[in-house]
Backbone as CSV, one residue per row, in Angstrom:
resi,resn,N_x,N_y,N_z,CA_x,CA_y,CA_z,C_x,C_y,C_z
1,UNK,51.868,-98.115,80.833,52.298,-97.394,79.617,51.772,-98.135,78.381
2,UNK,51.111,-97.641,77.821,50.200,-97.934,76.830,52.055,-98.534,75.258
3,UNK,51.338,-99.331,74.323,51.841,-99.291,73.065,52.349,-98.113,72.324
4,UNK,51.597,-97.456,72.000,51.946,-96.097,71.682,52.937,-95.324,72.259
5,UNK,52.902,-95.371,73.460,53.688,-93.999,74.623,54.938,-95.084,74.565
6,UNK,55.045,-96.443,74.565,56.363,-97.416,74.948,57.307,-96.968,73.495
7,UNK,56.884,-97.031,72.204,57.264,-96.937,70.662,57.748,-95.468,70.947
8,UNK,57.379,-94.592,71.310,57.509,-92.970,71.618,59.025,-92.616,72.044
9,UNK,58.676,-93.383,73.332,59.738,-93.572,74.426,60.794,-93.964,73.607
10,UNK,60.331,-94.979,73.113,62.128,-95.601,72.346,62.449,-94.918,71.283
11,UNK,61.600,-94.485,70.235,61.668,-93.547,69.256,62.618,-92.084,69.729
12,UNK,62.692,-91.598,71.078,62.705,-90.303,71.564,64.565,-90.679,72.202
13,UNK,64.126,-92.126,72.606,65.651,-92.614,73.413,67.137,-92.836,72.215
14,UNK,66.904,-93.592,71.022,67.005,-93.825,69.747,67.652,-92.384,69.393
15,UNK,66.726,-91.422,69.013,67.105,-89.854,68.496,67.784,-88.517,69.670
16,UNK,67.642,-89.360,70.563,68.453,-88.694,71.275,69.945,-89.088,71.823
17,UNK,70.137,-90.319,71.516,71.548,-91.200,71.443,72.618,-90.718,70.258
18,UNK,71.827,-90.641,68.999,72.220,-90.426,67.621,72.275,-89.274,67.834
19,UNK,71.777,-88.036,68.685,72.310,-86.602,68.803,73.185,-86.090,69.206
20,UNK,73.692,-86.903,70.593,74.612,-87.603,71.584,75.787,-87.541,70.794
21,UNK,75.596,-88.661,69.582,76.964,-89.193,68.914,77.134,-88.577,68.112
22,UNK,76.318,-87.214,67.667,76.738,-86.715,66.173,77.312,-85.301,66.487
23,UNK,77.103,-84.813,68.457,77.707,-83.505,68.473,78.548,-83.563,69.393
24,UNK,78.831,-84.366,69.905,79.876,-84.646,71.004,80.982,-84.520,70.538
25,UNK,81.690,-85.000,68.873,82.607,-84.564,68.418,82.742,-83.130,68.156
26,UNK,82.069,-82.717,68.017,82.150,-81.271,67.553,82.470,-80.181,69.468
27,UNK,81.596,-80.692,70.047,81.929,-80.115,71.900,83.644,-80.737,71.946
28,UNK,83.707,-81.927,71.641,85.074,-82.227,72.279,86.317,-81.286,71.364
29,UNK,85.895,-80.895,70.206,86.819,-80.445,69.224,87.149,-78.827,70.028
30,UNK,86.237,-77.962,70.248,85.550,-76.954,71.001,86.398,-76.896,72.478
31,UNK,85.994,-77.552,72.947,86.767,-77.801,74.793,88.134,-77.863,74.394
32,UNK,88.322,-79.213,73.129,90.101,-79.404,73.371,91.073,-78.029,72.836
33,UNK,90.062,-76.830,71.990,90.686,-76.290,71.423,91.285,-74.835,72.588
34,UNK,90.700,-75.275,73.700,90.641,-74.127,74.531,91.535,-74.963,76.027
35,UNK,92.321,-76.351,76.094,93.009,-76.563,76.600,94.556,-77.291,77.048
36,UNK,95.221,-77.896,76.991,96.036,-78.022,76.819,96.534,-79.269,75.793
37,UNK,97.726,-80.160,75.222,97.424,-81.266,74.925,97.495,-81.955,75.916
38,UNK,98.173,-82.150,77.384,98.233,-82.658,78.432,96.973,-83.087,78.638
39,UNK,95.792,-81.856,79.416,94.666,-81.897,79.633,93.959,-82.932,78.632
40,UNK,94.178,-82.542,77.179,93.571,-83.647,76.283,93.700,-85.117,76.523
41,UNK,94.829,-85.166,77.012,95.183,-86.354,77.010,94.635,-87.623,78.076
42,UNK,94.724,-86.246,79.221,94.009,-86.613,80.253,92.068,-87.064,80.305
43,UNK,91.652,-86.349,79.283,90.348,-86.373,78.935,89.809,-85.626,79.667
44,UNK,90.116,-84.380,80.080,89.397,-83.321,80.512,88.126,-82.707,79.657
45,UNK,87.351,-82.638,79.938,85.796,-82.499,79.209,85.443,-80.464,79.602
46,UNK,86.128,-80.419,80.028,85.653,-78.589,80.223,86.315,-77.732,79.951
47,UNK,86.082,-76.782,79.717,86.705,-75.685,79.301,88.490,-74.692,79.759
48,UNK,89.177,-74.734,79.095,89.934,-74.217,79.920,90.366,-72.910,79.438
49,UNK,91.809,-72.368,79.402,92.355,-71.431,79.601,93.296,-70.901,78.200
50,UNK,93.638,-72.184,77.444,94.772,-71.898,76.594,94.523,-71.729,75.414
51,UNK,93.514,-71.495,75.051,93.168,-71.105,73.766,93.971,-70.240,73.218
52,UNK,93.807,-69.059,73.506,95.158,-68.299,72.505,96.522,-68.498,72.226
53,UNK,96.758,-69.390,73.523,98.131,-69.646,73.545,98.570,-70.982,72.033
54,UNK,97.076,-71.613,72.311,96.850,-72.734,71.135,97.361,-71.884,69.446
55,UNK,96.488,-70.771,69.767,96.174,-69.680,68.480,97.576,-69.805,68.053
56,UNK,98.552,-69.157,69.056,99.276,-68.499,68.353,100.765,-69.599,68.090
57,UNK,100.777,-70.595,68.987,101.128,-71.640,68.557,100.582,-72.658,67.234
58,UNK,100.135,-72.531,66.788,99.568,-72.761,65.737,99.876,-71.993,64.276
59,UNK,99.816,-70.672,64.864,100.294,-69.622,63.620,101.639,-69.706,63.444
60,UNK,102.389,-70.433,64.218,103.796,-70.151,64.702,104.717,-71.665,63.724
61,UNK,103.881,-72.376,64.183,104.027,-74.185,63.019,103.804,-73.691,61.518
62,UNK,102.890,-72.486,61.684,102.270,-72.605,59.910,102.233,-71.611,59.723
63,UNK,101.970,-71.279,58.284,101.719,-70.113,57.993,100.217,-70.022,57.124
64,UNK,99.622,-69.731,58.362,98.235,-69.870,58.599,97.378,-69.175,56.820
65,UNK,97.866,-67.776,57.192,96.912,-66.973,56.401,97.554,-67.411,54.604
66,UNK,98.875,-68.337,54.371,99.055,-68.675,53.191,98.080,-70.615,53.259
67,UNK,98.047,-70.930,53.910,97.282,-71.953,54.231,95.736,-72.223,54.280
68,UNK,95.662,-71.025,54.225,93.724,-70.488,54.553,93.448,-69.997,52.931
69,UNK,94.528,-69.650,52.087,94.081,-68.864,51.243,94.401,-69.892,50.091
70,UNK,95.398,-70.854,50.370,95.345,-72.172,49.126,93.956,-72.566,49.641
71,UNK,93.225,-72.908,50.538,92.190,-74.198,51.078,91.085,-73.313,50.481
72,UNK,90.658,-71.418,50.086,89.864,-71.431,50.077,89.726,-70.842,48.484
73,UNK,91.042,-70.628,47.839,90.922,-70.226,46.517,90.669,-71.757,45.885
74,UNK,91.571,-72.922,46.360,91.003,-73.976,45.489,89.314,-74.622,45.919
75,UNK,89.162,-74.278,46.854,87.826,-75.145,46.943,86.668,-73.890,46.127
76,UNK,86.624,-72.548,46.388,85.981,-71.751,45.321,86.067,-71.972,44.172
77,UNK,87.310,-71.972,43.692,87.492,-72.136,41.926,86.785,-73.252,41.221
78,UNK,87.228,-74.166,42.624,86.339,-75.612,41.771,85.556,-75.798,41.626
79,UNK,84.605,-75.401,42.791,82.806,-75.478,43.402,82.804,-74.865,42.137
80,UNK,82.947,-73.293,41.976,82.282,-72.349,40.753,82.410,-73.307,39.145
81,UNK,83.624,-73.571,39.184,83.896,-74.692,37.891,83.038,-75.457,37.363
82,UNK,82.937,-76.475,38.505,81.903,-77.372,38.881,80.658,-77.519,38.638
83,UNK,80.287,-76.064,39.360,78.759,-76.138,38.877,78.083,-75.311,37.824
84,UNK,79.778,-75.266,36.956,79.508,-74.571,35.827,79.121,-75.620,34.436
85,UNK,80.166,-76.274,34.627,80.338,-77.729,33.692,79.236,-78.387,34.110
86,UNK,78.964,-78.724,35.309,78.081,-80.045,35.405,76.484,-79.366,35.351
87,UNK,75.966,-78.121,35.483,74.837,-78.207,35.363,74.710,-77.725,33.971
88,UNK,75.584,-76.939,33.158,75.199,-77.157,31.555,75.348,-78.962,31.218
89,UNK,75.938,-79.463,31.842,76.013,-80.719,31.326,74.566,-81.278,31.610
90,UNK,73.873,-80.932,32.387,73.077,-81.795,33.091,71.795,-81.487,32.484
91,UNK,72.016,-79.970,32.211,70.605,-79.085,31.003,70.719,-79.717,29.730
92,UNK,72.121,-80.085,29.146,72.509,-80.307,28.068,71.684,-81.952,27.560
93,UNK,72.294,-82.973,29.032,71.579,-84.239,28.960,69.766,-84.678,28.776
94,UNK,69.543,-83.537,29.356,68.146,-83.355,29.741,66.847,-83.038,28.745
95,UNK,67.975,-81.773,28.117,67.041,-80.714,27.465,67.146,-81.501,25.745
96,UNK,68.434,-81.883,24.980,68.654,-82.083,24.076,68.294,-83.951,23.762
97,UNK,67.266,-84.165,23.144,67.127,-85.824,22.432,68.246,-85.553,21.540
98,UNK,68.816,-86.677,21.686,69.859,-87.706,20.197,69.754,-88.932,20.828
99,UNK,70.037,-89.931,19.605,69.718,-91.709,20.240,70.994,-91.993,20.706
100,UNK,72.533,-91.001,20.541,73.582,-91.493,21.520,73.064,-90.826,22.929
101,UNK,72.141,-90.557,23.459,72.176,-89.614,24.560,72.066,-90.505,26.026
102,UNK,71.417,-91.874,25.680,71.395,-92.293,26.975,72.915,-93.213,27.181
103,UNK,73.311,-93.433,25.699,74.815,-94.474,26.098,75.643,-93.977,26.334
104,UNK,76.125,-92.288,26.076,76.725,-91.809,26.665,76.546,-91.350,27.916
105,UNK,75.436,-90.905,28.222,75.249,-91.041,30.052,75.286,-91.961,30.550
106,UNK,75.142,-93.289,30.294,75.123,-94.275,31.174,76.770,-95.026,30.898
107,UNK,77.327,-94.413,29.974,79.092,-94.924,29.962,79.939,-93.626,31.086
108,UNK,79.168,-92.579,31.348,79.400,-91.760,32.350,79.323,-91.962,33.417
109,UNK,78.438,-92.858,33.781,77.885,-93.452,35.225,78.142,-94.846,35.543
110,UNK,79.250,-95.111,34.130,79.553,-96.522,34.524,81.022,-95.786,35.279
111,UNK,80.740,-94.592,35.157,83.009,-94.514,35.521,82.845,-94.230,36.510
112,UNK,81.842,-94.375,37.259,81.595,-93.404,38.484,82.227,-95.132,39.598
113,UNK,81.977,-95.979,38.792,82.353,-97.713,39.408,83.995,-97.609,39.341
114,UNK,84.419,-97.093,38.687,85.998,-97.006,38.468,86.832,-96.083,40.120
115,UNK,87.147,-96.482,40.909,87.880,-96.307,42.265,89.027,-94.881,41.643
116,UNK,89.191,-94.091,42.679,89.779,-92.812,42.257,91.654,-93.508,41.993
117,UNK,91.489,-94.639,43.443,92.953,-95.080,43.300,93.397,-95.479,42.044
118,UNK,92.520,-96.435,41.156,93.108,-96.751,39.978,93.220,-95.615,38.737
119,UNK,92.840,-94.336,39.337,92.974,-93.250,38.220,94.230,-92.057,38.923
120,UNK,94.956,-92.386,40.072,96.003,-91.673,41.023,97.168,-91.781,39.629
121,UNK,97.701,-92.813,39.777,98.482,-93.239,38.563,99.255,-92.254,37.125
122,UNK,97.572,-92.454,36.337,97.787,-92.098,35.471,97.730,-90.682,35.617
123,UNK,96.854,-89.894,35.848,96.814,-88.639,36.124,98.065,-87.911,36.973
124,UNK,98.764,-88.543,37.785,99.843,-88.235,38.027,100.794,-87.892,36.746
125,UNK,101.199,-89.024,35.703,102.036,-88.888,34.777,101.603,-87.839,34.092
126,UNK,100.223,-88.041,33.912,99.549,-86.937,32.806,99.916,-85.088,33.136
127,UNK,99.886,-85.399,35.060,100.125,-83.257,34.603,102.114,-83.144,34.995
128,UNK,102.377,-84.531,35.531,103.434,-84.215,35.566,104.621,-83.783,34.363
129,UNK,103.065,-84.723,33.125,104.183,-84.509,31.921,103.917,-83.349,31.407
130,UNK,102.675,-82.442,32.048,102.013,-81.486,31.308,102.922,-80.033,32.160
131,UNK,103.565,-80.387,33.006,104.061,-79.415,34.180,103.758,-78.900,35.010
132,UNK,102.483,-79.154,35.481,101.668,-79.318,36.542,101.504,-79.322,37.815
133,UNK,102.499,-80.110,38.129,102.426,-81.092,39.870,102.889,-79.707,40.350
134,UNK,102.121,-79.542,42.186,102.143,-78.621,42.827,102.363,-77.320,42.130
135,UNK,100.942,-77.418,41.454,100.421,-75.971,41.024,98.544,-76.326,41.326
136,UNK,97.721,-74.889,41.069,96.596,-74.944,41.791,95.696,-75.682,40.463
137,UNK,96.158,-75.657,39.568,95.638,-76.581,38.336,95.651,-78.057,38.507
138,UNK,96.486,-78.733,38.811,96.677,-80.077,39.134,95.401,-80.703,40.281
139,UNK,95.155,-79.683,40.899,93.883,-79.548,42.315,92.900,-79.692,41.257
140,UNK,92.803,-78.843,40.650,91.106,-78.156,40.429,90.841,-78.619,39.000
141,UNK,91.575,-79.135,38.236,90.838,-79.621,36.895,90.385,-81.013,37.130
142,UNK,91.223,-82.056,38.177,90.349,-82.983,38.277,88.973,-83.594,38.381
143,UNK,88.562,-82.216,39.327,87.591,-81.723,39.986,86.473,-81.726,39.046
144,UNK,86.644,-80.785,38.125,85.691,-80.010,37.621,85.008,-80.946,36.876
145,UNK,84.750,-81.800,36.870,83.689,-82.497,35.518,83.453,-83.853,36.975
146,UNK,82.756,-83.218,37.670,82.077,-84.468,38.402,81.016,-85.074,38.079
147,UNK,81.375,-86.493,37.923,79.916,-87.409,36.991,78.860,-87.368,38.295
148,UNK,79.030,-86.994,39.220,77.960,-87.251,40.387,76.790,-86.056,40.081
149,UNK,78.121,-84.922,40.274,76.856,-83.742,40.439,76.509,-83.413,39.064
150,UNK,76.981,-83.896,37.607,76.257,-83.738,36.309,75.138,-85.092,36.631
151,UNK,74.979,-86.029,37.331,74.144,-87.222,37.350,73.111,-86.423,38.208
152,UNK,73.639,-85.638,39.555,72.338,-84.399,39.931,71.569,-84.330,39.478
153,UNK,72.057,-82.847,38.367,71.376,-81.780,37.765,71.079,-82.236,36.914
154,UNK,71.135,-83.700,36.057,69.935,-84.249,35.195,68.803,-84.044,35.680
155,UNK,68.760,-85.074,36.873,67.908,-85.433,37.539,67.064,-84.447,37.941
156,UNK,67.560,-82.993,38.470,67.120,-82.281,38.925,66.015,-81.291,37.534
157,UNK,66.973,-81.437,36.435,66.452,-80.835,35.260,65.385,-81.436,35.047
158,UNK,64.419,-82.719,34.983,63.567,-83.411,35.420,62.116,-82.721,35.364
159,UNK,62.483,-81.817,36.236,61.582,-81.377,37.200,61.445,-79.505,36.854
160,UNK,62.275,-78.944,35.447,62.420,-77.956,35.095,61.399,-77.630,34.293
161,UNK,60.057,-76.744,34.407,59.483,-76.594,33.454,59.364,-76.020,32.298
162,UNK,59.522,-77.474,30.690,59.706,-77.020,29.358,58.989,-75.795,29.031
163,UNK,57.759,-75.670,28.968,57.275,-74.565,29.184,57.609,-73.242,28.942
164,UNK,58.656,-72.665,29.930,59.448,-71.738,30.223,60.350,-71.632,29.004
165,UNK,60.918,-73.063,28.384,61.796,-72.450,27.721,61.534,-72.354,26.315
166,UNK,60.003,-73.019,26.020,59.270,-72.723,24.935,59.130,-71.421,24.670
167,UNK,58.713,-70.934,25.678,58.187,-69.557,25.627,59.425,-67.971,25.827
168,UNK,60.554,-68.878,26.317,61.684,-67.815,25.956,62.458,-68.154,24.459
169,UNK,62.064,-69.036,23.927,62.330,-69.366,22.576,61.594,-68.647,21.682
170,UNK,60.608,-68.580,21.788,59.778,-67.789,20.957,60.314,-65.789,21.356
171,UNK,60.410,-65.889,22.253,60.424,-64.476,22.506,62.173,-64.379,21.910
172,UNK,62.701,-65.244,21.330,63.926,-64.845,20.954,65.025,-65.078,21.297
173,UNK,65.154,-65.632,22.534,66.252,-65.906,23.298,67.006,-67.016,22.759
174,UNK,68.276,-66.736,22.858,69.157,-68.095,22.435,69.209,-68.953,23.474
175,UNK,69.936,-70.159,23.113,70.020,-71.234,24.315,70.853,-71.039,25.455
176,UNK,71.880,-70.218,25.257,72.536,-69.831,26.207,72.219,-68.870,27.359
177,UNK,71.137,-67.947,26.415,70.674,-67.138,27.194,69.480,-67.883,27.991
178,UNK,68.856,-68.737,27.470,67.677,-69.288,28.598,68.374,-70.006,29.254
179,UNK,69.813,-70.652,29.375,70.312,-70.931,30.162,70.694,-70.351,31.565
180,UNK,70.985,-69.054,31.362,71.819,-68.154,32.105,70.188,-67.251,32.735
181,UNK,69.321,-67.207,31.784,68.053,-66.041,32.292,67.204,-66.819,33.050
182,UNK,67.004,-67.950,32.456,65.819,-68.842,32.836,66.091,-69.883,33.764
183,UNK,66.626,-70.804,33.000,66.826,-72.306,33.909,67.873,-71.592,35.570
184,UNK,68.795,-70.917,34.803,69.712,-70.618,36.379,68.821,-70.336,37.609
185,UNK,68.086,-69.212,37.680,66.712,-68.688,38.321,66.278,-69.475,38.768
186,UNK,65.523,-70.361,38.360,64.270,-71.322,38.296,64.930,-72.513,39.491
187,UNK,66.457,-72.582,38.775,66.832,-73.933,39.557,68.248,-73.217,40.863
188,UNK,67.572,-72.434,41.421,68.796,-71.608,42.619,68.785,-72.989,43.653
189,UNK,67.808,-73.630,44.272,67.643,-74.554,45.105,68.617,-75.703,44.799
190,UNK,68.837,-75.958,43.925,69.444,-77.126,42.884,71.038,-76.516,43.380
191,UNK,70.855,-75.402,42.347,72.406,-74.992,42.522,73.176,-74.624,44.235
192,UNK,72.000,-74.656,45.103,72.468,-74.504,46.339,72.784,-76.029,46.974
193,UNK,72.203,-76.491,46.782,72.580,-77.832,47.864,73.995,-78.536,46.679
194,UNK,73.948,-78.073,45.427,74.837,-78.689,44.707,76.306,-77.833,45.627
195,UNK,76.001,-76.566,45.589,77.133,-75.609,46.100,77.497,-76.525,47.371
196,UNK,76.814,-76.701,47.910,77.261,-77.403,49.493,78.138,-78.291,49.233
197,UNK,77.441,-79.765,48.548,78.352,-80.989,48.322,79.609,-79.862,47.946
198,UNK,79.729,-79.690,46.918,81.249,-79.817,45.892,81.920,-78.729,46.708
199,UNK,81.561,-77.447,47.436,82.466,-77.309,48.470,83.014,-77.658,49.469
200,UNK,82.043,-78.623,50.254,82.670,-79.728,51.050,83.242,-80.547,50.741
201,UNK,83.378,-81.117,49.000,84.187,-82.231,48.899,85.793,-81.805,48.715
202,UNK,85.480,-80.536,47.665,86.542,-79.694,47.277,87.537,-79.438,48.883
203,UNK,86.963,-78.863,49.798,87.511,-78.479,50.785,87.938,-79.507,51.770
204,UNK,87.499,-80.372,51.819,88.042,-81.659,52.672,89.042,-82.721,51.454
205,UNK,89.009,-82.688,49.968,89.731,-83.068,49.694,91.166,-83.346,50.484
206,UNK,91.431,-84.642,50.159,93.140,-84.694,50.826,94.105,-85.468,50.111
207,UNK,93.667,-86.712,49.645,94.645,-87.982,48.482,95.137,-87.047,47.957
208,UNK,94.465,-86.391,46.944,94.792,-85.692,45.488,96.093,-85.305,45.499
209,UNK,96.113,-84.205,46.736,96.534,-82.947,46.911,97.675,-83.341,47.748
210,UNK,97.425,-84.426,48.977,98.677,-84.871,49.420,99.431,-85.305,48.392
211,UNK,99.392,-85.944,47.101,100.167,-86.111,46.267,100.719,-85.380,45.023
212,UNK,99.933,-84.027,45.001,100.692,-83.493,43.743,101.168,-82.098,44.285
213,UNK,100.205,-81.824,45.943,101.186,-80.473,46.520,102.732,-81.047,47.139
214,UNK,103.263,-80.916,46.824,104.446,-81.354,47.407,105.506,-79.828,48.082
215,UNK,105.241,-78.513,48.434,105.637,-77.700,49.140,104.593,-77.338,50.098
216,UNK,105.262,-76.892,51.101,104.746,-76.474,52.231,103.579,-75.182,52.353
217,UNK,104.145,-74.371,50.984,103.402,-72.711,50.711,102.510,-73.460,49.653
218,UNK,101.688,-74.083,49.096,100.830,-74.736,48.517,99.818,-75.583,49.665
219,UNK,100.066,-76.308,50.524,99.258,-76.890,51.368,97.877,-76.120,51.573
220,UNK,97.464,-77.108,51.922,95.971,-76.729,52.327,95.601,-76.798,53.791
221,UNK,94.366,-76.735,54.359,94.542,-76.806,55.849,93.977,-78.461,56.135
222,UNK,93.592,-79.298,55.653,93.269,-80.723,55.503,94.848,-81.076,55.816
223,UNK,95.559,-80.979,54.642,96.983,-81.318,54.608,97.720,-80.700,55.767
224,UNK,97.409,-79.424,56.633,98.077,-79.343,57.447,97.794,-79.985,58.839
225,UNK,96.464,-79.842,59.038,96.013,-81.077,60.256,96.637,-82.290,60.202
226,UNK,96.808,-82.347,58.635,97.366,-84.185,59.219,98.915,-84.386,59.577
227,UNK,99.353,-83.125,58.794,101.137,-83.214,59.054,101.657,-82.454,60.790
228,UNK,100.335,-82.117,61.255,100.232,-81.320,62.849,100.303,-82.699,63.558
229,UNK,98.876,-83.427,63.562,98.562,-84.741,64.372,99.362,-85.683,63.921
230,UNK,100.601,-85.979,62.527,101.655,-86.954,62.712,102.702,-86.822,62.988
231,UNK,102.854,-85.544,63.633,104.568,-85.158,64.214,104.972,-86.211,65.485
232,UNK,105.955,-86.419,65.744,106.457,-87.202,66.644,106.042,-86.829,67.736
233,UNK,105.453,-85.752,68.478,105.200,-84.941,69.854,104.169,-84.198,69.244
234,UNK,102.739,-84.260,68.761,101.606,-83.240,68.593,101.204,-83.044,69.566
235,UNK,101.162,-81.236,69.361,100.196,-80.675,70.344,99.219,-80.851,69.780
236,UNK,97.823,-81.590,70.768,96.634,-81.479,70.117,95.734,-80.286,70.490
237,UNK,96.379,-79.606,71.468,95.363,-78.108,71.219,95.493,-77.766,70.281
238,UNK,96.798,-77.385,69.661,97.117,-76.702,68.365,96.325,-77.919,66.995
239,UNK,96.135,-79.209,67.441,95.293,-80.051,66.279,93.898,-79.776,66.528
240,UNK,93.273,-79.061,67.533,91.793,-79.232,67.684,91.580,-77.489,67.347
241,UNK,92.590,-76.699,67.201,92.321,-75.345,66.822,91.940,-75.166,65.439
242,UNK,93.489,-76.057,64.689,93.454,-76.319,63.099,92.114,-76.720,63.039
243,UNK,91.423,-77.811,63.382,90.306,-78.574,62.966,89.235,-77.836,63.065
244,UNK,89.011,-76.938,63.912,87.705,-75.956,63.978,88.076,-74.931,62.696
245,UNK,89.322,-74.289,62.268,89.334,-73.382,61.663,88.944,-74.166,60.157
246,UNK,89.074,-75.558,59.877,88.931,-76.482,58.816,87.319,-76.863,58.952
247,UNK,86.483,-77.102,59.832,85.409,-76.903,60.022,84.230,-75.654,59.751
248,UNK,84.491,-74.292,59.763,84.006,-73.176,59.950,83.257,-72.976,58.607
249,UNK,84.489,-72.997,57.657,84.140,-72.494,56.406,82.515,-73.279,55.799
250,UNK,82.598,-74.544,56.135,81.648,-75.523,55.479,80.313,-75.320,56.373
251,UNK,80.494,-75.373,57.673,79.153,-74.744,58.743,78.525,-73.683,58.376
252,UNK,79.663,-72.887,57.818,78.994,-71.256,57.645,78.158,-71.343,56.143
253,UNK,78.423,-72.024,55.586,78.203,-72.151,53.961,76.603,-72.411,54.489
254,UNK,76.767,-74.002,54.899,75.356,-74.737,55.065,74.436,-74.021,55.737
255,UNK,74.835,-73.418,56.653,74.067,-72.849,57.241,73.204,-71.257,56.264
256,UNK,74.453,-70.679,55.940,73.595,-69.582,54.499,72.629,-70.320,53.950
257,UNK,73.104,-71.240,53.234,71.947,-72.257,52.042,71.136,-73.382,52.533
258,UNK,70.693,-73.059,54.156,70.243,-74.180,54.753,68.663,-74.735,53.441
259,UNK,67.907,-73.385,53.907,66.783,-73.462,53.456,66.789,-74.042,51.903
260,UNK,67.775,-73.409,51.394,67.481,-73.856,49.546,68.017,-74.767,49.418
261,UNK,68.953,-75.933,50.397,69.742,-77.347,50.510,68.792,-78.089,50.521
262,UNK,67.460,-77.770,51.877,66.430,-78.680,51.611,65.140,-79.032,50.556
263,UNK,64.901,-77.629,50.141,64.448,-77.603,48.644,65.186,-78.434,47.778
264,UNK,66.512,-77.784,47.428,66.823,-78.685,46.381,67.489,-80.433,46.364
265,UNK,67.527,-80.474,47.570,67.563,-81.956,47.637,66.083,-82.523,47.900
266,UNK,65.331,-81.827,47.763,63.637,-82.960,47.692,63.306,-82.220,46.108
267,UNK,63.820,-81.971,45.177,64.309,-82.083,44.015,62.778,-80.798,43.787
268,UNK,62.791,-79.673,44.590,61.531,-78.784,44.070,62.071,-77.347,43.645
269,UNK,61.246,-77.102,42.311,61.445,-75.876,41.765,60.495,-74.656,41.777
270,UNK,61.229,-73.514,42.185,60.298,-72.557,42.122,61.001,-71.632,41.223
């Protein structure tokens, strides 16, 4: 076996280990959701029988369809929020010179060093004094001004050609409108892989929300997996059912915006 074919071999052994470990959770989530927690426990690896019985035990702990509809009105509201604020922010950083322009971005990206725990605290007092706590506001305004994905769509603005908006300037257009006609268009790739992150973060959120939902008809389905798998006696069929139905939403997303995720994370505009 030649140099080449030996590097191959291990290259092929390597990527197929790491494939091993990255879907096996997802098969075991799959199998356990279709058998007992016994069987789970046992480490039964195949398929069984109890899936519905999982289903409806499950619907029976929760109240599923008020649980499905907090997890998916707050993670929409925010994503949309989100990538409302942060990519005018990010056109805004980009497109507009002033000599405060880089110290205020870079005092933006210093907060990004600041730990969420040391900001739990205050923001607690802040909506509690505002009246807030366990309402869908307390979720979603935190949210909305993420220094990550406005640090993005700078970046991404970069790569936006001035050009375009020379030439819708002249033809008349206000800034808002080449915002909304032009740059939106131009940068769909951008706004897709951005859509991915902040709905996956939005939707797997859990600190936040374990601390300011405090009723049961507010929960989310993050928050309900975990209050399923810490009961004194969990069924884990009924925890590996929750977890696929907490899984779905974000698969199905990525998978719509596969193609324009990889565009816009190799930062290209068409």
């Amino acid at each position: 076996m030649t140099n080449r074919s030996l590097l191959s071999f291990f290259q092929y052994g390597v990527l197929s280990v790491a494939a091993f470990l990255s879907v096996f959770p997802f098969f075991w989530m799959v199998v356990g959701a279709t058998n007992t927690s016994a069987d789970i426990i046992k480490g039964k690896a195949t398929f069984g029988s109890n899936l519905w019985t999982n289903i409806v035990n499950l619907n029976a702990q929760v109240d599923l369809p008020r649980v499905l509809f907090n997890s998916f009105y707050i993670a929409i509201i925010s994503t949309l929020l989100t990538l409302v604020v942060a990519s005018a922010a990010g056109y805004g950083f980009e497109i507009f010179r002033s000599k405060a322009r880089e110290r205020l971005f870079g005092g933006l990206l210093l907060m990004l060093s600041i730990p969420f725990a040391a900001l739990m605290v205050p923001l607690f007092i802040m909506f509690a004094n505002a009246g807030l706590i366990n309402t869908y506001s307390a979720i979603i305004a935190p949210s909305v001004a993420n220094i990550f994905v406005i640090f993005y769509f700078r970046q991404a603005t970069k790569a936006f050609p001035h050009e375009l908006r020379d030439a819708a300037k002249i033809d008349g257009l206000k800034e808002w409108q080449i915002f909304a006609r032009v740059y939106f268009p131009v940068m769909r790739s951008t706004y897709a892989a951005a859509t991915i992150i902040v709905f996956m973060l939005n939707w797997n959120n859990y600190l936040w929300p374990l601390i300011v939902l405090q009723t049961n008809e507010m929960k989310t389905m993050v928050l309900t997996i975990s209050s399923l798998a810490s009961a004194y006696t969990p069924d884990f069929g009924v925890v590996m059912v929750a977890t696929i139905l907490t899984t779905l939403p974000t698969l199905i997303i990525f998978f719509l915006l596969q193609r324009l995720f990889v565009q816009g994370m190799l930062g290209s505009v068409k």
